[in-house]
SEZALO-821798 format. One record per residue (C-alpha): residue in three letters; y, z negated, x negated. Coordinates in Angstrom, 2 decimals. Last residue first. Example, Ala and Ser with C-alpha at 12.3 -4.5 7.8 and 13.67 -1.06 7.14 Angstrom:
REM SEZALO-821798
res;yy;zz;xx
ser;-1.06;-7.14;-13.67 $
ala;-4.50;-7.80;-12.30 $
This chain:
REM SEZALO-821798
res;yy;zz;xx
unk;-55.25;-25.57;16.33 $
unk;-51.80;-23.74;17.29 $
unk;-52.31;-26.46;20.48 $
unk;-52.22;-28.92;18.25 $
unk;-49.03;-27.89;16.07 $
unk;-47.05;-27.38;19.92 $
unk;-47.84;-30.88;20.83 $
unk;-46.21;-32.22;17.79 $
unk;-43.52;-29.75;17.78 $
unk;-42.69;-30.93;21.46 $
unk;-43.34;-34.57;20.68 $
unk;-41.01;-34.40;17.59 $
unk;-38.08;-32.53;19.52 $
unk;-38.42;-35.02;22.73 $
unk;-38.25;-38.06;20.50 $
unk;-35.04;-36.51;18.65 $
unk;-33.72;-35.38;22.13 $
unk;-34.24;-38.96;23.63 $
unk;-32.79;-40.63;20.23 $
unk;-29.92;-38.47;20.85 $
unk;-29.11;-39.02;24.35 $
unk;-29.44;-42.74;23.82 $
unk;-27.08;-42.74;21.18 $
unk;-24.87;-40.74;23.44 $
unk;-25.09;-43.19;26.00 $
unk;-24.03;-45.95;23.95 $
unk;-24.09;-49.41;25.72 $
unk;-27.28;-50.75;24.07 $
unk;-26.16;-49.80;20.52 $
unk;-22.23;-50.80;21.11 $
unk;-23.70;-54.02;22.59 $
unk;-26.31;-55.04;20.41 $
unk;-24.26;-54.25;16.75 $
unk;-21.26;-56.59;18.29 $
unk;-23.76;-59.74;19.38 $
unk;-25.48;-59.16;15.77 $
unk;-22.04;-59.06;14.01 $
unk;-21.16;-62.28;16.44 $
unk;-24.60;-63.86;15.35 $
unk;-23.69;-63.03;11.55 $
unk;-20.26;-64.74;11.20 $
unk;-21.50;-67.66;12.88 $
unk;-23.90;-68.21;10.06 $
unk;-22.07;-66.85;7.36 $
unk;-19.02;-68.96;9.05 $
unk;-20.95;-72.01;9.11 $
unk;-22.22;-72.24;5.46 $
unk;-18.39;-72.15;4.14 $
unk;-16.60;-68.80;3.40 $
unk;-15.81;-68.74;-0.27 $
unk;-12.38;-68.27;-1.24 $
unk;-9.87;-66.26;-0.19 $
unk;-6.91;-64.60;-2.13 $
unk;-8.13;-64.24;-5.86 $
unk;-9.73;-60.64;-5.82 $
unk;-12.75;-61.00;-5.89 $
unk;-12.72;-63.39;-2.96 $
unk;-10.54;-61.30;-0.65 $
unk;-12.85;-58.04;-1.96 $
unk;-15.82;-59.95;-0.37 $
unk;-14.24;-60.96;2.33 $
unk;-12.60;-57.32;3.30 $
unk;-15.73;-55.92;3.31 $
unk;-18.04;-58.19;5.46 $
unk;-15.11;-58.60;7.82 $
unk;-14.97;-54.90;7.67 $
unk;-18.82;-53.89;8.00 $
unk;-18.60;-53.77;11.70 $
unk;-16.38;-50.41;10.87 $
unk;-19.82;-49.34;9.73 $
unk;-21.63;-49.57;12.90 $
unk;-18.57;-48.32;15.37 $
unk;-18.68;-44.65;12.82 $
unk;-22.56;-44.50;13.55 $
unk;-22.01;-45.31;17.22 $
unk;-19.58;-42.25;17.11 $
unk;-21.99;-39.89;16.22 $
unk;-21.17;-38.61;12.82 $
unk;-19.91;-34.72;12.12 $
unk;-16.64;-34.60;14.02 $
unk;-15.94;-38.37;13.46 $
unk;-15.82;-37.37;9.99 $
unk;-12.06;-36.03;10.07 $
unk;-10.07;-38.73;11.80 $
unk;-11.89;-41.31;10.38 $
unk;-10.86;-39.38;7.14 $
unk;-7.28;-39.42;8.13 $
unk;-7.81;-43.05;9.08 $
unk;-8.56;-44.35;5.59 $
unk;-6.06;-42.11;3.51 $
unk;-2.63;-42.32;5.71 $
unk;-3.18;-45.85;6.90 $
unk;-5.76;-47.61;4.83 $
unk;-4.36;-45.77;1.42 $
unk;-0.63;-44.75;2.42 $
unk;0.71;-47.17;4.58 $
unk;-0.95;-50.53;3.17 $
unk;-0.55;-49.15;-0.44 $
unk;3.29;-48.32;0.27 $
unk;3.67;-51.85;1.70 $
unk;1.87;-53.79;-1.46 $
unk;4.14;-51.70;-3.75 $
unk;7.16;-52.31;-1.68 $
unk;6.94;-55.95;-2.02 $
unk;8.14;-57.25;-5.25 $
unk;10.59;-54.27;-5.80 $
unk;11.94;-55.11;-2.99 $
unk;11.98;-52.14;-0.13 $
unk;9.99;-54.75;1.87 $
unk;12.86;-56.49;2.59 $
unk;13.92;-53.85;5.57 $
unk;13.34;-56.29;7.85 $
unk;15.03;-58.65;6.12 $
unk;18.30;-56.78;5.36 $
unk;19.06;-57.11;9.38 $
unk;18.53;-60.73;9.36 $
unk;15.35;-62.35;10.35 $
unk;15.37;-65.37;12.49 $
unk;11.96;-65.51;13.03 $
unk;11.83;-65.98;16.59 $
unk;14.65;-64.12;17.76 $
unk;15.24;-61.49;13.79 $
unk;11.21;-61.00;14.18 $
unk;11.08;-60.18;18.06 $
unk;13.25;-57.60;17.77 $
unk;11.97;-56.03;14.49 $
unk;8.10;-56.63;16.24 $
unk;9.53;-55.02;19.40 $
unk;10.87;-52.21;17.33 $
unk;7.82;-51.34;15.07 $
unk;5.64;-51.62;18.55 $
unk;8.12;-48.78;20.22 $
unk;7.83;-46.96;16.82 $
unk;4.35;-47.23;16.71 $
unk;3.75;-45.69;19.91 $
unk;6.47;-43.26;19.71 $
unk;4.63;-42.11;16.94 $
unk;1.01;-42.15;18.00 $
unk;1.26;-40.07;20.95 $
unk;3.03;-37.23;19.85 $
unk;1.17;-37.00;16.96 $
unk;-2.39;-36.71;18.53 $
unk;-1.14;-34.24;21.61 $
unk;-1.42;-35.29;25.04 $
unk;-4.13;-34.64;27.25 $
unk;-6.96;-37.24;27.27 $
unk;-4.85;-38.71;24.50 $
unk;-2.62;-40.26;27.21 $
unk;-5.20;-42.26;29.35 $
unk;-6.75;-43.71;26.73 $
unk;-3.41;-45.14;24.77 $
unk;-3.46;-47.42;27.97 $
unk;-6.60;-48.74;27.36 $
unk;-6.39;-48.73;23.96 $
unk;-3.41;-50.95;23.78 $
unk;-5.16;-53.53;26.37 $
unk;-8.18;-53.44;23.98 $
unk;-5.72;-53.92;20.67 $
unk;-4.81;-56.77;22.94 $
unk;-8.01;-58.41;23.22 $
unk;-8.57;-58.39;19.76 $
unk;-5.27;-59.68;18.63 $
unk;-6.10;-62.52;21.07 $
unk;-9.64;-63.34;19.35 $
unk;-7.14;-63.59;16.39 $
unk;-4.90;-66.44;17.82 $
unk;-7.63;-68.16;18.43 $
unk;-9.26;-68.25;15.43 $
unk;-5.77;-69.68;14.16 $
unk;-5.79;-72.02;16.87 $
unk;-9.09;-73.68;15.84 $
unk;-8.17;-73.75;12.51 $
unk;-10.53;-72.28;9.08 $
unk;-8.15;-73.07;5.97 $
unk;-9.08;-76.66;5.49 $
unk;-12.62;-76.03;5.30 $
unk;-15.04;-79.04;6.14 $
unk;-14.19;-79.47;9.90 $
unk;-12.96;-76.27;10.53 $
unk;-15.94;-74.91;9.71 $
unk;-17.05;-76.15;12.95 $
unk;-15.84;-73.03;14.37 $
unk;-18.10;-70.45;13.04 $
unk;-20.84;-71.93;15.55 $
unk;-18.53;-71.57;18.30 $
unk;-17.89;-68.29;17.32 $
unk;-21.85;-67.23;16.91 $
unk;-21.83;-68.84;20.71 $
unk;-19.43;-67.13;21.94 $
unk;-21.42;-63.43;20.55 $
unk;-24.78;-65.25;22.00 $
unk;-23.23;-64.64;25.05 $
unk;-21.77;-61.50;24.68 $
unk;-25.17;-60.28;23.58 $
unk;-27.00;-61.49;26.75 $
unk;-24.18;-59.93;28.68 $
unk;-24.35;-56.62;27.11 $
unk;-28.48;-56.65;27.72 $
unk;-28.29;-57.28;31.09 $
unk;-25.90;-54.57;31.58 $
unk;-21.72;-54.99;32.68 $
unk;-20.42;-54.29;35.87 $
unk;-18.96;-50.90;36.50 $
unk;-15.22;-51.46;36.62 $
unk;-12.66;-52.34;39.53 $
unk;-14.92;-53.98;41.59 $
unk;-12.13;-56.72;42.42 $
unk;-13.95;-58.78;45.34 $
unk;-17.27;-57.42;44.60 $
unk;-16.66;-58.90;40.95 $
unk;-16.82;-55.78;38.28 $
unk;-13.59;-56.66;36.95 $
unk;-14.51;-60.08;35.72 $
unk;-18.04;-59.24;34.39 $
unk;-16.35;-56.21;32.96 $
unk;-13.31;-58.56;31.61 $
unk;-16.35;-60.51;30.11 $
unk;-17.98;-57.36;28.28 $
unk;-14.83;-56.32;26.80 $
unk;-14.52;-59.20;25.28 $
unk;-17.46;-59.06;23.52 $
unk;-16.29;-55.60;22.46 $
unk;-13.30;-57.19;21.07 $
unk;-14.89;-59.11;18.47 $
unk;-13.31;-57.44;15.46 $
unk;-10.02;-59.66;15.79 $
unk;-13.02;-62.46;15.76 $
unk;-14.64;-62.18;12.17 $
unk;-11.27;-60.59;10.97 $
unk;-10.10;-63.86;10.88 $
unk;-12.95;-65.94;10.40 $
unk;-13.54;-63.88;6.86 $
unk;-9.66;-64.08;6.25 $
unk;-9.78;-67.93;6.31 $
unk;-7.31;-69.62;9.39 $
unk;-3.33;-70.11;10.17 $
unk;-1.86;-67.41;7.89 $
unk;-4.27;-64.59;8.38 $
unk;-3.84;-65.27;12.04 $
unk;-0.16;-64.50;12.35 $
unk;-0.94;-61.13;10.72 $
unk;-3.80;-60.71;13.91 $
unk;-1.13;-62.27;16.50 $
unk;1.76;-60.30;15.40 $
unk;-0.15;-57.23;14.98 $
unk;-1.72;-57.32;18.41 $
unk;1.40;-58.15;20.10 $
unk;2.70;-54.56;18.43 $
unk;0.00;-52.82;19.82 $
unk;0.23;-54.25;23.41 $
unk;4.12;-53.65;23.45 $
unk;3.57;-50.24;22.09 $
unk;0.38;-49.27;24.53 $
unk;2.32;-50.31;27.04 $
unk;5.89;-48.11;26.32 $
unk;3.58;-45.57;26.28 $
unk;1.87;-46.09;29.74 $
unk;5.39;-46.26;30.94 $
unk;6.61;-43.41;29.61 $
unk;2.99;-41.40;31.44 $
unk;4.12;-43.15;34.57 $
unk;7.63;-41.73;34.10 $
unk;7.17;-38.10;33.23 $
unk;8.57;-36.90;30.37 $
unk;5.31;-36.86;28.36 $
unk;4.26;-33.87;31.17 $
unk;7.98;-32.02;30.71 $
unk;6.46;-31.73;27.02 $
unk;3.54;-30.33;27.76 $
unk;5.15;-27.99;30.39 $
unk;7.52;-26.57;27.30 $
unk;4.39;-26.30;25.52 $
unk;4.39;-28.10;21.74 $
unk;4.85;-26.65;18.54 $
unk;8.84;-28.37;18.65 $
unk;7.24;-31.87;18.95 $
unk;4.14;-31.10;16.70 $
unk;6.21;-30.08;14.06 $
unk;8.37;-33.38;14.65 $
unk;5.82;-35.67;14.79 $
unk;4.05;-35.01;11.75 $
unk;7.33;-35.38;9.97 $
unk;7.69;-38.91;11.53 $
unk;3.91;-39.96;11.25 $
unk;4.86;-40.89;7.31 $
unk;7.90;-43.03;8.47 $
unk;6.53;-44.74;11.43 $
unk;3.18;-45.58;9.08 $
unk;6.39;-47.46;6.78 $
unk;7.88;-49.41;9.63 $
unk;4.79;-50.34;10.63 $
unk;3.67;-52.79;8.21 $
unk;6.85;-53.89;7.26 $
unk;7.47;-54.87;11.32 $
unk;3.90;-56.33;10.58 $
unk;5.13;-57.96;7.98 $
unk;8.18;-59.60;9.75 $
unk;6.57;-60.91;12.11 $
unk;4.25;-62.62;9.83 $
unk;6.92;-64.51;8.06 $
unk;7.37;-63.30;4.11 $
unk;5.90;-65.48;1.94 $
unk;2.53;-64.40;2.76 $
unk;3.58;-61.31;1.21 $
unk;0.18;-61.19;-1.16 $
unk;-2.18;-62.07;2.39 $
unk;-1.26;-58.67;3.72 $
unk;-2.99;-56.36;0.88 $
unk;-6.84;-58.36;1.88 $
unk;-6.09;-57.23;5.25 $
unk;-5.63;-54.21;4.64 $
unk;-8.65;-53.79;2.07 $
unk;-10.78;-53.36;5.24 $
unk;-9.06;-49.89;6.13 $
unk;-9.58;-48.57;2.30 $
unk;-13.84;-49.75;2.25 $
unk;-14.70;-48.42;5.46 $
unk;-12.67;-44.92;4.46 $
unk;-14.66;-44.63;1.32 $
unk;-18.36;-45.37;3.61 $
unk;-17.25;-42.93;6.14 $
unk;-16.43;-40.12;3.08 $
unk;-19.92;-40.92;1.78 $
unk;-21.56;-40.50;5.02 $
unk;-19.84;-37.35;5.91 $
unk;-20.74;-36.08;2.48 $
unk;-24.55;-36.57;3.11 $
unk;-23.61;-33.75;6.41 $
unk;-24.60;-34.53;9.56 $
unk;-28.58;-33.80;10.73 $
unk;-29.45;-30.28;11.97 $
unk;-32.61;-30.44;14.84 $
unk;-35.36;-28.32;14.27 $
unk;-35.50;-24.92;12.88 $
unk;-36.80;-22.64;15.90 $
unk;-36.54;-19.05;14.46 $
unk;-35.10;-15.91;16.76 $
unk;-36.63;-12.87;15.38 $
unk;-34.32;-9.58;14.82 $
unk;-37.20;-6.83;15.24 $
unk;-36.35;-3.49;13.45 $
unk;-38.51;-0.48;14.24 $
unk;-41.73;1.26;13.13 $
unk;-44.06;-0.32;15.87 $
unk;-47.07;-1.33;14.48 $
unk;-44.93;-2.16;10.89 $
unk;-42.42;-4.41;12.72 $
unk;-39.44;-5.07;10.61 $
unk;-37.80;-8.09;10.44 $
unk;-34.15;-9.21;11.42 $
unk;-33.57;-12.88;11.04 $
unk;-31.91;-14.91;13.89 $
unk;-31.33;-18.78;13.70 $
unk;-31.88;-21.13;16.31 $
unk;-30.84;-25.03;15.69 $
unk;-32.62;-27.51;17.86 $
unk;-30.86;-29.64;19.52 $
unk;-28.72;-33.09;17.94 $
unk;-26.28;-31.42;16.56 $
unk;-23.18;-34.17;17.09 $
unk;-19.95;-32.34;17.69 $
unk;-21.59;-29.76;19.76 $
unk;-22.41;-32.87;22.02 $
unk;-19.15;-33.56;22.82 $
unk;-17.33;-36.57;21.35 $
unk;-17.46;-39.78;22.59 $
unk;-15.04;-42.81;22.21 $
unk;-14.11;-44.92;19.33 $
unk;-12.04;-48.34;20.40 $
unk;-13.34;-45.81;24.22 $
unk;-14.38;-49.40;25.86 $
unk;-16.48;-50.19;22.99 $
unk;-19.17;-49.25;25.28 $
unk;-18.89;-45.32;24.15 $
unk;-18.67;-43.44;26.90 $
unk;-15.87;-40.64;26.63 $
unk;-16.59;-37.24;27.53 $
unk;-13.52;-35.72;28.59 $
unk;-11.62;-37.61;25.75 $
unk;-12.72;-34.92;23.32 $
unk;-9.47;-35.45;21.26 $
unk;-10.22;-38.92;21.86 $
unk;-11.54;-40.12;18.13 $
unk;-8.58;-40.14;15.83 $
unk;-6.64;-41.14;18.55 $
unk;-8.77;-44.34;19.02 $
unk;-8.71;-45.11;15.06 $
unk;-5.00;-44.90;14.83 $
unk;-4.40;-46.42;17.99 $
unk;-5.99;-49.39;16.08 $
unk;-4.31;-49.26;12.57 $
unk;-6.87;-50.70;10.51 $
unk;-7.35;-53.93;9.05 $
């Protein structure tokens, strides 16, 4: 699973123009991030009639992202769903405790990052993270991030992998409903949601409930364990949210460490109350029969995966990127059951499983403005051309 602030900060740098309907999970870049105009290039000629040197401006259509952009989206798909898949080998370990583990080692590689960017930064920049609403905000974002983990980790104990990262995906959905909410005349604190996002909320619940009655047959599928996931979705939201707000303006390292460490020591905290985790515990992962699994999570879906979501986002349209991150539950069942950790999903959950990828696929397409920007230019580039060629005739 991947590291949500991760993803988000990875994609804000452009905050200004943020409109993606996944409530900003993977918001907008600029348009000269995503060619979708026609490209003019310049080529000097020379003009025999007049004796002089002509630089021509030529129309070449619309330039599509590069097939390596693709490629790298697909690899980095593929190294953020294994996370998952890495988490169920310490289920001996309580799932506190692996998320601390989780985080403890992304704190660690940020931590250098950090610090250049720290001492790089403005001294007004710096009075600006100082202030206390923008604390606060941070101090939000941890809480929310490190609730998250303990309810998604918590979840890969208590149901199957495939329904659990079935509904910690399924946060757009719930987006929609706390729009429905939030839009009410008496709050109207949001735009209200669109026809079409309702309708595919909708049919999102009822993909879950369909899911559901694998609980019946398939002893690892529970009702609360679903649960528990759906609320790992809503508070990666909640973390976003918050997280929003900063990277409009504040530096990508300097929001995502004290981020993580904040969530790394509320899940510590809460670990050593709940759990009852000694201090050596939450370090266990420095076993020899653990730290393997940990360095992977940290270094290949962490450090690898998001680096390159970090990177392609400036060639892909962002509804292109939310698309193939739908592909995770997909993913990380398939490489779960390969692998020896989950089995089979039963008949419910593949048809559950693909209503709520339907639902998710229908809202990010019909709430994307910039999708709808670029199939308008792409339409408006053929007809030109087209109408252009006939009058040439």
């Amino acid at each position: 699973m991947r590291t949500p602030h991760e993803v988000e900060s990875a994609t804000t740098d452009t905050a200004e123009t943020q409109s993606i309907e996944l409530e900003e999970s993977i918001p907008l870049g600029d348009d000269r991030k995503f060619p979708i105009e026609d490209r003019r290039e310049t080529e000097t000629v020379y003009d025999e009639d007049e004796g002089v040197m002509l630089d021509v401006e030529e129309i070449k259509g619309p330039q599509g992202p590069p097939v390596m952009a693709y490629i790298f989206l697909g690899l980095a798909t593929i190294s953020v769903s294994s996370a998952a898949v890495v988490l169920l080998f310490l289920t001996d370990a309580p799932p506190l405790r692996r998320s601390a583990w989780r985080l403890e080692i992304l704190v660690l590689i940020l931590l250098p990052f950090f610090v250049y960017s720290f001492f790089m930064m403005p001294r007004d920049l710096r009075a600006q993270c100082l202030e206390w609403k923008n604390i606060l905000l941070t101090l939000l974002s941890g809480v929310a991030l490190a609730l998250h983990f303990a309810f998604w980790i918590a979840s890969l104990d208590w149901t199957s992998l495939t329904h659990s990262l079935l509904f910690v995906t399924s946060m757009p959905i719930l987006i929609v409903v706390v729009r429905l909410i939030a839009s009410l005349k008496f709050i109207n604190l949001m735009r209200p949601a669109t026809i079409h996002e309702i309708i595919a909320a909708v049919l999102g619940f009822v993909g879950m409930s369909i899911t559901i009655l694998d609980a019946k047959a398939d002893k690892e599928v529970t009702v609360y364990g679903d649960a528990a996931a759906l609320a790992g979705a809503l508070l990666v939201w909640i973390h976003m949210e918050a997280g929003r707000r900063l990277r409009a303006w504040m530096p990508l390292f300097i929001y995502t460490f004290p981020v993580t460490l904040v969530a790394t020591l509320c899940l510590i905290l809460g670990s050593i109350i709940i759990e009852g985790s000694h201090f050596f515990d939450i370090f266990g992962w420095l076993e020899s029969k653990y730290i393997y699994y940990v360095l992977y999570l940290g270094f290949v879906p962490g450090l690898f995966g998001h680096t390159i979501l970090n990177n392609v986002v400036k060639f892909l349209d962002p509804i292109i990127i939310s698309v193939f991150l739908l592909m995770e539950p997909l993913i990380g069942s398939v490489l779960g059951y390969f692998i020896g950790v989950s089995p089979v999903p039963g008949k419910w959950t593949w048809v559950g499983g693909v209503i709520i990828l339907t639902s998710l696929l229908w809202i990010i397409v019909s709430g994307s403005e910039n999708a709808r920007r670029s199939i308008s230019s792409r339409w408006d580039y053929v007809r030109n051309r087209a109408i252009e060629r006939w009058r040439n005739k």
